[in-house]
C-alpha positions as CSV (number, residue, x, y, z in Angstrom):
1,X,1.1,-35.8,24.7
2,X,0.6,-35.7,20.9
3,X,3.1,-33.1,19.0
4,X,0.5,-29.8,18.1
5,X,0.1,-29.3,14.4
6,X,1.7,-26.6,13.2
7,X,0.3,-24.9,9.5
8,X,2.3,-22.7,7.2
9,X,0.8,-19.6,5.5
10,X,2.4,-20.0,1.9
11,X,2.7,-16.1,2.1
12,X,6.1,-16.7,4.0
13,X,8.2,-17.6,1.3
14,X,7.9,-14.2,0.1
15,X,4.6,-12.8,-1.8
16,X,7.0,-12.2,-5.5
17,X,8.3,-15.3,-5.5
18,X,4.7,-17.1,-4.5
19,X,3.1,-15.2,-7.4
20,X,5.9,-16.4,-9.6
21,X,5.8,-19.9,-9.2
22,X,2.4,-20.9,-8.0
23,X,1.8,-22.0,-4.2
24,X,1.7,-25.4,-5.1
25,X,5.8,-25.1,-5.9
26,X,6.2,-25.0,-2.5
27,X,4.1,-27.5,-0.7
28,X,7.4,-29.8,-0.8
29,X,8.7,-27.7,1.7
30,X,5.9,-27.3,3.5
31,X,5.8,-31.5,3.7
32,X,9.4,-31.6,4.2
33,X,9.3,-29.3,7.4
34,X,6.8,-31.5,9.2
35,X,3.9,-28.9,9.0
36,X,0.7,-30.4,8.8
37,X,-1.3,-27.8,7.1
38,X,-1.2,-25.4,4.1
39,X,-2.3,-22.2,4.8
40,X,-3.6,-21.4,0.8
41,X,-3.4,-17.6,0.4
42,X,-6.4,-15.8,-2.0
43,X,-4.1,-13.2,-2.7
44,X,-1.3,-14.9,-3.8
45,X,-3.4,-16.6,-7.0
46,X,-2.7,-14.5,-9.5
47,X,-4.7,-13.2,-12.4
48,X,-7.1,-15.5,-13.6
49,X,-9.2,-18.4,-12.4
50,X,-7.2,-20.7,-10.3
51,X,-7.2,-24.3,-10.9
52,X,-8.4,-25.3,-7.7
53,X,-8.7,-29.0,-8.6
54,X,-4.8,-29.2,-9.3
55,X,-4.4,-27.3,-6.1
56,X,-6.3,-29.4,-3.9
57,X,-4.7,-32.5,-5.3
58,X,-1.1,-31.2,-5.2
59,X,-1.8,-30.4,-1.3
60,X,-3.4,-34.2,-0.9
61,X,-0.5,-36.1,-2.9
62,X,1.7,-34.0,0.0
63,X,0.1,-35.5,2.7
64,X,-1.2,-32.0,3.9
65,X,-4.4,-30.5,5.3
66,X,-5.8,-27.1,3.8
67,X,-6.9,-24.2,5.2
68,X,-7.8,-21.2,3.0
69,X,-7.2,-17.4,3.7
70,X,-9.5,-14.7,2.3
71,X,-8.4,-10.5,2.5
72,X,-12.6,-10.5,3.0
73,X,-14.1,-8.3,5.3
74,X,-17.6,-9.8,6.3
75,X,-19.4,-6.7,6.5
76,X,-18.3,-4.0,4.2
77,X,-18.0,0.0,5.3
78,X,-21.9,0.6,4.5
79,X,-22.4,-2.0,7.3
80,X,-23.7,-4.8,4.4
81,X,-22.6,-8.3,4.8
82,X,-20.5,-9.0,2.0
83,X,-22.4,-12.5,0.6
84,X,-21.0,-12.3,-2.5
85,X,-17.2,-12.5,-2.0
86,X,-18.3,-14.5,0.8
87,X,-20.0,-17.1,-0.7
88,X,-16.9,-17.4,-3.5
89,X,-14.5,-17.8,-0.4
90,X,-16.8,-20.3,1.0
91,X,-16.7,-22.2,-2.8
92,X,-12.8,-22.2,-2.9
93,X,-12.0,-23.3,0.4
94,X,-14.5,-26.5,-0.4
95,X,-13.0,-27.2,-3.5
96,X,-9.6,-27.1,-1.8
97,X,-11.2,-29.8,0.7
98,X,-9.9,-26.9,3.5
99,X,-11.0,-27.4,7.2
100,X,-11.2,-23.5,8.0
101,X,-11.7,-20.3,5.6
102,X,-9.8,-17.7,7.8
103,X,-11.7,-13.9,7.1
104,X,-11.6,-10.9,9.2
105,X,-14.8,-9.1,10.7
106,X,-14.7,-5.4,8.8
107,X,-17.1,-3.0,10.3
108,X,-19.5,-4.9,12.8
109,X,-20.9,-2.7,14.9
110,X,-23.7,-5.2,16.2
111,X,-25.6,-6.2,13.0
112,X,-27.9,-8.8,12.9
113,X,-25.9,-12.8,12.0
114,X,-29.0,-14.5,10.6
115,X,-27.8,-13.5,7.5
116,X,-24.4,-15.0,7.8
117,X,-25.8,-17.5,9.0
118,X,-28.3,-18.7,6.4
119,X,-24.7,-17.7,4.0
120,X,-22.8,-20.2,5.9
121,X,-25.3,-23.3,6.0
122,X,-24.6,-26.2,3.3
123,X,-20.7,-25.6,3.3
124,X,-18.8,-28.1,5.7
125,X,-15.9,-25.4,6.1
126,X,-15.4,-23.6,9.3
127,X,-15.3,-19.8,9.4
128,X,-13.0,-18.2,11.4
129,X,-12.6,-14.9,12.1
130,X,-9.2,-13.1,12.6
131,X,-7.7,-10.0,14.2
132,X,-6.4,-7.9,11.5
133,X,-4.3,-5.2,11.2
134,X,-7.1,-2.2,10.9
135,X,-9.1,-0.3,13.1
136,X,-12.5,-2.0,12.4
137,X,-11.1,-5.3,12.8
138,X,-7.8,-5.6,15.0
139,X,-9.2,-4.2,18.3
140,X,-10.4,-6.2,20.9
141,X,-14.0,-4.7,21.7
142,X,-15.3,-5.3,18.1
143,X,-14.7,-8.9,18.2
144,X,-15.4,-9.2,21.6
145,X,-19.0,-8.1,20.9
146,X,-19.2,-10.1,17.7
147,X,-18.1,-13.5,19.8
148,X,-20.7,-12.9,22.1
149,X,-23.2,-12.5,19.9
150,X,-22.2,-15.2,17.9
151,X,-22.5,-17.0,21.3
152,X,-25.9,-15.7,21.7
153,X,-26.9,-17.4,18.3
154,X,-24.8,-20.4,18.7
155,X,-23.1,-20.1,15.1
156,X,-20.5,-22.2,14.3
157,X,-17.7,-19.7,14.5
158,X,-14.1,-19.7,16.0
159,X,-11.1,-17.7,16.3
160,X,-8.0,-17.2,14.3
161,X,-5.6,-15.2,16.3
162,X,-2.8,-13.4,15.3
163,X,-0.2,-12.3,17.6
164,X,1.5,-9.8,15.9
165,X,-1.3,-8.3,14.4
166,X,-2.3,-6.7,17.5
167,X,0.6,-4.5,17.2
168,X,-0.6,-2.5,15.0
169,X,-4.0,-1.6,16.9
170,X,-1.3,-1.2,19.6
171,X,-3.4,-3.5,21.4
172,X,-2.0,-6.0,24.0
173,X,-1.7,-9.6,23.1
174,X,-1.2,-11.0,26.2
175,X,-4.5,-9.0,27.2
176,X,-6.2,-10.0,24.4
177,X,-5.9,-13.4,24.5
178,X,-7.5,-13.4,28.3
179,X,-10.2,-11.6,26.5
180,X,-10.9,-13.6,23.7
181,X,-8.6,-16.9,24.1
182,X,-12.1,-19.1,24.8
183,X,-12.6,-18.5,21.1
184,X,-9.7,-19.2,19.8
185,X,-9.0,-22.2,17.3
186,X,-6.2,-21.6,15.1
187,X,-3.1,-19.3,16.3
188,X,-0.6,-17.1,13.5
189,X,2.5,-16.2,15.1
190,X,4.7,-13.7,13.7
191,X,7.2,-11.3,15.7
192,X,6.6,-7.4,14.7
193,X,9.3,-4.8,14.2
194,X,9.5,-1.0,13.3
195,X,11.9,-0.3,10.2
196,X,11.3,3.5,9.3
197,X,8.2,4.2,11.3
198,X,6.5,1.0,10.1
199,X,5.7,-2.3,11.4
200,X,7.0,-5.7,9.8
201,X,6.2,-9.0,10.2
202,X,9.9,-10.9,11.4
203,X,10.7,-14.7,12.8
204,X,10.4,-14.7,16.4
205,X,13.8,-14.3,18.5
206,X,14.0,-17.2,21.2
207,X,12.6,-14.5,23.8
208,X,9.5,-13.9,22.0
209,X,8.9,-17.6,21.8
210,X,9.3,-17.7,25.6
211,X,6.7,-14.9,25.9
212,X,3.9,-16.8,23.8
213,X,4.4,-19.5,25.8
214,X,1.6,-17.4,28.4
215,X,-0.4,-16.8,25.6
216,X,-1.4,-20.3,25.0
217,X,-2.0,-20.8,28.4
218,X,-5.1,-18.8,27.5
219,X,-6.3,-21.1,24.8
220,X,-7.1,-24.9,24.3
221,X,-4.5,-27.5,24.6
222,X,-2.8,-28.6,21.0
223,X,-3.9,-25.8,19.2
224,X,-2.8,-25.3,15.0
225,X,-0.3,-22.6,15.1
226,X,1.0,-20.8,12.4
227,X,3.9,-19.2,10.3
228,X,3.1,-16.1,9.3
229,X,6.8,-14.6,9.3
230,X,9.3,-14.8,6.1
231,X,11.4,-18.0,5.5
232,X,14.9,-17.3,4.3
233,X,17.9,-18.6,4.2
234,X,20.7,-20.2,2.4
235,X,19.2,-23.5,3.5
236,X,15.3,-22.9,3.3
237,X,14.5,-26.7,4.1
238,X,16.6,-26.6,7.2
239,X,15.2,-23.2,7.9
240,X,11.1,-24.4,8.0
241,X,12.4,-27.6,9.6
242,X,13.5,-25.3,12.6
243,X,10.8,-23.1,12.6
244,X,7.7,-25.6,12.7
245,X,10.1,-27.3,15.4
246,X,9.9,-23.9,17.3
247,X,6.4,-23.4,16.6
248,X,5.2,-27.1,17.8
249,X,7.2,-26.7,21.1
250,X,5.3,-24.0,21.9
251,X,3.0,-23.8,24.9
252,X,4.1,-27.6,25.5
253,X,5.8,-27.3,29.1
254,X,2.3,-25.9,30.2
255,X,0.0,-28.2,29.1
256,X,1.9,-31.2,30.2
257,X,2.0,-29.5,33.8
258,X,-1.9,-28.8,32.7
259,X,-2.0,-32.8,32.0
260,X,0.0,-34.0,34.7
């Protein structure tokens, strides 16, 4: 079977040193490591107008594929859609040629989606909407309802769902990917620790990468997965290498069984 893609959120090397020298600096690594995707962070730009043009360029001369990550919520506290930061997202990510702009849901509570849907027609990027860490938007039961009626509608919407993230709704994973694996397009993997009464992202212990092994028996075969965790070491380059390595064997012993 073909080897799964695996992406790279270029948060991982560390938000300071990202900020410092531009996410471009380290699509080399991300190339090097075998990743096939870029995970561009809005958050990590900087002051100022990014130059999306260089961007996009730097991540084709690498051989990579794009997808782009907004903090968004789509509908705001009031219960508004949020068109406006939507619609820039929506801009950026096709500038930066990405196949998916990854947002989170904010407060649905059963709004109407023709108006994210009439937002979302002329762009040829994806939404996807992922599990965050909040109350309004890491829960199971909020997105469950939005996915059916998103269902109901037949929008053009998947799932990006983050493992660790669940943690801190102390939600289930494994539960939630029963739940809402049908959905699910793109997978972020991170292992979650307490230090001093709070949770941190951390790279998976050989365990852990056991355990979501299940998980992706809930979702579609050769799914993206993600690094969402920190890359360090003395030897960074070896470091991804291993990591992208862990993250493409993942879920493989399954679906060739699944094949077979």
């Amino acid at each position: 079977m073909p080897r799964p893609p695996v992406s790279i959120s270029l948060s991982s090397f560390g938000a300071h040193a990202v900020l410092e020298h531009g996410q471009a600096s380290f699509l080399p690594l991300v190339s090097a490591g075998g990743a096939t995707f870029a995970e561009v962070r809005e958050e990590l730009f900087g002051p100022g107008e990014p130059d999306l043009q260089a961007l996009a360029q730097a991540i084709q001369t690498h051989r990579l594929q794009c997808i782009y990550s907004s903090p968004l919520q789509l509908w705001q506290e009031n219960g508004q859609l949020d068109t406006v930061t939507l619609k820039r997202a929506l801009g950026r990510a096709q500038s930066l040629n990405a196949r998916w702009l990854k947002v989170s849901i904010g407060y649905y509570v059963g709004q109407n989606l023709a108006e994210l849907a009439i937002c979302l027609a002329g762009y040829p990027v994806r939404l996807l909407v992922e599990n965050d860490q909040t109350a309004q938007g890491g829960r199971i039961a909020p997105l469950q309802d939005f996915f059916a009626a998103v269902q109901r509608q037949q929008l053009d919407i998947g799932m990006t769902f983050d493992i660790g993230n669940w943690h801190w709704q102390r939600e289930t994973p494994s539960f939630a990917a029963m739940q809402l694996g049908r959905h699910v397009e793109y997978v972020h993997c991170k292992a979650v620790r307490q230090v001093n009464e709070r949770l941190h992202a951390v790279p998976p212990s050989v365990e852990e990468l056991a355990d979501w092994t299940a998980l992706f028996a809930c979702f579609r075969t050769n799914l993206p997965r993600a690094i969402e965790f920190p890359l360090q070491g003395d030897n960074l380059a070896k470091e991804v290498a291993q990591q992208v390595e862990n993250l493409a064997n993942l879920g493989q012993l399954h679906e060739e069984r699944h094949h077979a």
